[in-house]
BAFI-3210 file (N, C-alpha, C; in Angstrom, 3 decimals, decimal comma, padded with zeros to 6 digits):
// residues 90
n [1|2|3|4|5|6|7|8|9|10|11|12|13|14|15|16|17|18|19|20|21|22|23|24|25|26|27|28|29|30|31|32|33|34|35|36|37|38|39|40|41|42|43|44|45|46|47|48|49|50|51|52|53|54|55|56|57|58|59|60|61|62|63|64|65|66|67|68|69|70|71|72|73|74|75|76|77|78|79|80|81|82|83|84|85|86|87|88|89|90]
n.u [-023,938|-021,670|-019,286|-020,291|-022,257|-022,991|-025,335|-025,662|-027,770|-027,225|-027,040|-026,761|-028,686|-030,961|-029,345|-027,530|-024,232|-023,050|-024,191|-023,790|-020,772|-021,040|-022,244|-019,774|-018,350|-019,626|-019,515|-017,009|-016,385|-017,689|-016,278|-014,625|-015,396|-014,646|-016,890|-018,070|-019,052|-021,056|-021,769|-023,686|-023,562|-023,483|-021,935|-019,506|-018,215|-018,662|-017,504|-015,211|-014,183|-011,832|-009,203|-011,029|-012,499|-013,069|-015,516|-015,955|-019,083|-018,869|-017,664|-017,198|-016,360|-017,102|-014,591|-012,049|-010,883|-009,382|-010,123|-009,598|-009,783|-012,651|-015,456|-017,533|-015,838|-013,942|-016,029|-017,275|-015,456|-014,543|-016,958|-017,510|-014,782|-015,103|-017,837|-019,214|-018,742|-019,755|-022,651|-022,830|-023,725|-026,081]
n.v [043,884|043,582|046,274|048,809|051,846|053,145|054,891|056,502|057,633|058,694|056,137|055,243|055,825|053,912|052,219|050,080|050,792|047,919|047,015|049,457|048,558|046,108|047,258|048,596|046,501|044,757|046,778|046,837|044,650|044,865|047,177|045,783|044,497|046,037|048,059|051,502|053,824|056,467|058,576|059,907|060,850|061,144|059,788|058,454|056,484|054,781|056,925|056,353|054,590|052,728|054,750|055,965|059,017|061,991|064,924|067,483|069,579|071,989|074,208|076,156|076,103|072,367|070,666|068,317|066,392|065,453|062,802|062,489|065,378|065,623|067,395|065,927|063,780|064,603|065,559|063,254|061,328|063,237|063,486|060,483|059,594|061,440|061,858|063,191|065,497|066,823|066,535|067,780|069,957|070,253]
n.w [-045,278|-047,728|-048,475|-047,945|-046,956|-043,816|-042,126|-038,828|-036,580|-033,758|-032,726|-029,861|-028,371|-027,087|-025,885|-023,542|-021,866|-021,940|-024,322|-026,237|-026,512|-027,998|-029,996|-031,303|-031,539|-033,731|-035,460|-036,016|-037,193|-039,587|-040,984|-041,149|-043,489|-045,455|-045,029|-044,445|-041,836|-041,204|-038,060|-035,927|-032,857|-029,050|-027,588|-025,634|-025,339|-028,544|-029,640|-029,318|-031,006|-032,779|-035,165|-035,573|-037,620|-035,724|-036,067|-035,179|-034,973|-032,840|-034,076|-037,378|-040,152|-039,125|-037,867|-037,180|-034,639|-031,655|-029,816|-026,792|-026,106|-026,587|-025,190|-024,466|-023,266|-021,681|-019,622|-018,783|-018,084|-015,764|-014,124|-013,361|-012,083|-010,075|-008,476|-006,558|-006,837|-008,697|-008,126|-005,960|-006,584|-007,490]
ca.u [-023,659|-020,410|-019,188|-021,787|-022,181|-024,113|-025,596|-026,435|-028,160|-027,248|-027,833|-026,817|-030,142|-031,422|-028,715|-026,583|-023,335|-022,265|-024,795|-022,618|-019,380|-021,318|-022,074|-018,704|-017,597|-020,052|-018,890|-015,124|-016,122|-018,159|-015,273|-013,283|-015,625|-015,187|-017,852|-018,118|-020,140|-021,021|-022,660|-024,087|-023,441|-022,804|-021,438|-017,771|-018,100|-018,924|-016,484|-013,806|-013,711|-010,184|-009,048|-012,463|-012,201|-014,055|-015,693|-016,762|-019,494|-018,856|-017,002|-017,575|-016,845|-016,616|-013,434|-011,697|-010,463|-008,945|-011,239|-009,166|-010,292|-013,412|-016,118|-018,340|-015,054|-013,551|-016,854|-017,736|-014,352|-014,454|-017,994|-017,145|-013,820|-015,582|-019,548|-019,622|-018,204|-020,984|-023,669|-023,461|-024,088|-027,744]
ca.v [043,956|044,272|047,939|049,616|053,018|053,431|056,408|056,090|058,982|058,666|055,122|054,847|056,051|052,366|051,171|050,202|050,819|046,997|046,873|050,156|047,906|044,939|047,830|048,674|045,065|044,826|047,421|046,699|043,556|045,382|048,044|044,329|043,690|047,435|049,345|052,552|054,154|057,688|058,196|061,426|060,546|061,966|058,711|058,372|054,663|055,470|058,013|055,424|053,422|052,447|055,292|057,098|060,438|062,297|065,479|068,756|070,495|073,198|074,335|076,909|075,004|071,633|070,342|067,336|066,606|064,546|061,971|063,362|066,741|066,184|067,568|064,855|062,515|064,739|065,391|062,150|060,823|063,571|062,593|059,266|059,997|062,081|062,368|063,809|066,759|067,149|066,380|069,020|071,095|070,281]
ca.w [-046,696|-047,811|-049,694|-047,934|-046,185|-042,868|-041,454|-037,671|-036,056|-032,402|-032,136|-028,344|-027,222|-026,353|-025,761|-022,467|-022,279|-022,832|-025,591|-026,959|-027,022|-028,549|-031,174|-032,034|-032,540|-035,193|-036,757|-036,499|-038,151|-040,924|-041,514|-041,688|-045,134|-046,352|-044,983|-043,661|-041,122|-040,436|-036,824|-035,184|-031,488|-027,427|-026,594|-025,351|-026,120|-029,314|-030,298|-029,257|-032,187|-033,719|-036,304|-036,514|-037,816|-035,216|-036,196|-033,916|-035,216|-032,438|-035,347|-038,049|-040,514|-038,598|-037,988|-036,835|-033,661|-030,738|-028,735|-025,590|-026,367|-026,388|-023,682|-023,872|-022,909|-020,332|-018,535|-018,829|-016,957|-014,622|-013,215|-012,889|-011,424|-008,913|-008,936|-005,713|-007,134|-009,301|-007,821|-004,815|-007,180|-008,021]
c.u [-022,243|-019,752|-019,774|-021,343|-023,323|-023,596|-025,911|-026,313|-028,493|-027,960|-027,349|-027,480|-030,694|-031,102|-027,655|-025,201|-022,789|-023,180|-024,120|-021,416|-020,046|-021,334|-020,623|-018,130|-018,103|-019,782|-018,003|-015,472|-016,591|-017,123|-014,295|-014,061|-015,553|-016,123|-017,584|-019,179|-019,592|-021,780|-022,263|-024,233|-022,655|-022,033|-019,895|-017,460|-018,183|-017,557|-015,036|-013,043|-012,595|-010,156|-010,150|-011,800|-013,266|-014,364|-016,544|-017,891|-020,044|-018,102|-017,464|-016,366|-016,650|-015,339|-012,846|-011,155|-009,829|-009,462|-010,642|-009,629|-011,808|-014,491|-016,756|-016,957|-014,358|-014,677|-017,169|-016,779|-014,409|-015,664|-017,483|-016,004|-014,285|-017,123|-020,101|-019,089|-018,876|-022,295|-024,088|-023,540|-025,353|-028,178]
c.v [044,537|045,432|048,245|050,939|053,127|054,591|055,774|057,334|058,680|057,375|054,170|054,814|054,706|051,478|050,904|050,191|049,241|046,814|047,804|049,287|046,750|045,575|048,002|047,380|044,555|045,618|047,371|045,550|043,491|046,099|046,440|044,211|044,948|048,498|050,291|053,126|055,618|058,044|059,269|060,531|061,215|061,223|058,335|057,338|055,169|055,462|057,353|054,751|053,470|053,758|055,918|058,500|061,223|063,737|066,215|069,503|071,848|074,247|075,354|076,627|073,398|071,330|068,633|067,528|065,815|064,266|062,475|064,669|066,939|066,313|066,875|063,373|063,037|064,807|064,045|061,559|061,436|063,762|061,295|059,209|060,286|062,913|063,509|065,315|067,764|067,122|067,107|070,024|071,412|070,972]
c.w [-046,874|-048,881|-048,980|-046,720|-044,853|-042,553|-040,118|-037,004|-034,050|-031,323|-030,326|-027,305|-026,801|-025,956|-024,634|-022,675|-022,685|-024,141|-026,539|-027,211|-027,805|-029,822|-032,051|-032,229|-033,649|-036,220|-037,308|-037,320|-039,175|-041,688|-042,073|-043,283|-045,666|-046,067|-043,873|-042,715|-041,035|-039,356|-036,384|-033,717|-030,429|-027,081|-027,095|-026,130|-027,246|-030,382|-030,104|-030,386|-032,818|-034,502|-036,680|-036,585|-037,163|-035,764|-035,219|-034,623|-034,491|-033,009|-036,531|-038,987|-039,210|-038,890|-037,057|-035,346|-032,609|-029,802|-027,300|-025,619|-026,167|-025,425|-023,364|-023,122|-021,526|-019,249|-018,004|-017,335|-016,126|-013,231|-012,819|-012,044|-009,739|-009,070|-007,900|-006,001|-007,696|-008,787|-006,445|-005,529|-007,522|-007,348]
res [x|x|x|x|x|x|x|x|x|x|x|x|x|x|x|x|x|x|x|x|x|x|x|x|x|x|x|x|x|x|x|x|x|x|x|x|x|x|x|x|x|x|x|x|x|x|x|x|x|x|x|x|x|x|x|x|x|x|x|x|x|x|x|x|x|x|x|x|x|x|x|x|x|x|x|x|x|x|x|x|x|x|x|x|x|x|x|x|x|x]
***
């Protein structure tokens, strides 16, 4: 629908990561008719999206912030990077 506002409450839980990028192309092509989305989410993918305004609520008040900055994006890369790094740790 075009105008319209979505909420999405962490909808990456069911979803694989290419099913996450299939998400954001639907959305880029919803934001294309006007609409907005607001989305509570962990996921890097995600938090990628063109020009989102990401928000921290590790925050008092929340605040805005930079997708490089944040911990779910560096941990993220620096498992993958190097798992074995992590994982002698269990």
């Amino acid at each position: 629908q075009p105008n319209s506002l979505y909420l999405l409450d962490e909808p990456e839980t069911p979803l694989s990561p290419m099913r996450q990028l299939t998400l954001l192309s639907m959305m880029k092509e919803m934001v294309a008719q006007n609409c907005q989305f607001i989305v509570a989410t962990h996921s890097p993918i995600l938090m990628a999206f063109p020009d989102a305004a990401l928000l921290s609520f590790d925050y008092t008040p929340a605040q805005q912030v930079e997708y490089e900055t944040l911990e779910h994006v560096t941990v993220t890369r620096s498992f993958l990077n190097n798992p074995e790094q992590y994982l002698r740790h269990l």
